[in-house]
C-alpha positions as CSV (number, residue, x, y, z in Angstrom):
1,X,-37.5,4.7,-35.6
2,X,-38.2,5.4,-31.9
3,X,-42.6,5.0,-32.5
4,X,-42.6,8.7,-31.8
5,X,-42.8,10.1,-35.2
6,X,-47.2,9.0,-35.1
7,X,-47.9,11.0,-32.3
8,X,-45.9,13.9,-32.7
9,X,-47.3,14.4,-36.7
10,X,-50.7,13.8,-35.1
11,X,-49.4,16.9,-32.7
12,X,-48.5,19.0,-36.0
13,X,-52.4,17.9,-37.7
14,X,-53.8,19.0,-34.5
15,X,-52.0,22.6,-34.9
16,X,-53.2,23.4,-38.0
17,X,-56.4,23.4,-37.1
18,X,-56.4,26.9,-35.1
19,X,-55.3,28.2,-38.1
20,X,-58.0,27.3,-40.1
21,X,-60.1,28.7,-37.7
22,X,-58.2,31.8,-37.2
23,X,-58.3,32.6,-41.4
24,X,-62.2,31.7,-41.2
25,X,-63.0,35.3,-39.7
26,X,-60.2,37.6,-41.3
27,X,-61.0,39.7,-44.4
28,X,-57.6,40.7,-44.7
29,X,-55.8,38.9,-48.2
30,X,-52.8,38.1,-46.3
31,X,-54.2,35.9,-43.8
32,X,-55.2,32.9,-45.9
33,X,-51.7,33.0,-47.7
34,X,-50.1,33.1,-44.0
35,X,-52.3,30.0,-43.2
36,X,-51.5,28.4,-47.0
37,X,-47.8,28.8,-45.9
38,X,-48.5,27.5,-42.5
39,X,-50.2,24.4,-44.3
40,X,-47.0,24.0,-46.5
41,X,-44.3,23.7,-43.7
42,X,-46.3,21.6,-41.7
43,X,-47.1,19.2,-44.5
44,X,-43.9,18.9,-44.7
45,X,-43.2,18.2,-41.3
46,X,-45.6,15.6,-41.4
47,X,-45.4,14.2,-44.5
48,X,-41.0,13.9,-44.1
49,X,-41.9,12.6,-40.3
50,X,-44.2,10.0,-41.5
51,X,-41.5,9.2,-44.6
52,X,-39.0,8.7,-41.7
53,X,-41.4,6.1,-39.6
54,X,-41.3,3.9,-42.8
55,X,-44.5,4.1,-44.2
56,X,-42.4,5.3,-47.7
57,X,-39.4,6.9,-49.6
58,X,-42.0,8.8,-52.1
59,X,-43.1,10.5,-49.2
60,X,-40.0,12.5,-49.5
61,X,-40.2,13.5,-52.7
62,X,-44.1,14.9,-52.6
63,X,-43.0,16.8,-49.3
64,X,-40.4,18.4,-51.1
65,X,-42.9,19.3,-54.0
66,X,-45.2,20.4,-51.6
67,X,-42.3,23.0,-49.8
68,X,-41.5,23.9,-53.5
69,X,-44.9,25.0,-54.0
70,X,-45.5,27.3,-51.2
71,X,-42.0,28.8,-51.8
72,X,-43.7,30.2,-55.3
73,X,-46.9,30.7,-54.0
74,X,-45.3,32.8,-51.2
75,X,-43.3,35.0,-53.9
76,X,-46.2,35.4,-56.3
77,X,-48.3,36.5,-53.3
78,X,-45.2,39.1,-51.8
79,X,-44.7,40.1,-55.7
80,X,-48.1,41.4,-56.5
81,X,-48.7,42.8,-53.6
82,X,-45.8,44.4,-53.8
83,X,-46.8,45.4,-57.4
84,X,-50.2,46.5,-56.1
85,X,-48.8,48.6,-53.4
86,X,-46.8,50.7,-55.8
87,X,-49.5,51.3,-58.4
88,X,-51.6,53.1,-55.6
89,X,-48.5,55.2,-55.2
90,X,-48.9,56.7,-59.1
């Protein structure tokens, strides 16, 4: 533990929030599930960074839930579309 994982998780918080500010004026769909994905991985990051600075092991194991769940929610989203982009096809 060097004392640098604090400032550097504060560093991926601070990132996130052009994000949400960018998905605030799109209409397109895909935006928001960009930005939900971009929340996932970085959650991660933080969550596996502030694990590592010994704050707790449990930490580890809701980060991994957490990349879990945007894994699926990036496939359902890529699948219907997908879906959806063929029955406009017919």
């Amino acid at each position: 533990m060097t004392g640098f994982e604090f400032p550097l998780a504060l560093f991926l918080l601070a990132n996130l929030m052009p994000a949400l500010w960018t998905v605030l004026g799109r209409p397109n769909p895909a935006d928001p599930m960009l930005v939900a994905l971009l929340f996932g991985s970085t959650g991660v990051g933080i969550l596996v960074l502030l694990a590592y600075s010994g704050a707790g092991p449990a930490l580890v194991d809701i980060a991994l839930v957490l990349a879990l769940l945007a894994a699926i929610s990036g496939i359902a989203f890529a699948r219907r579309a997908w879906n959806n982009r063929e029955g406009d096809h017919d």
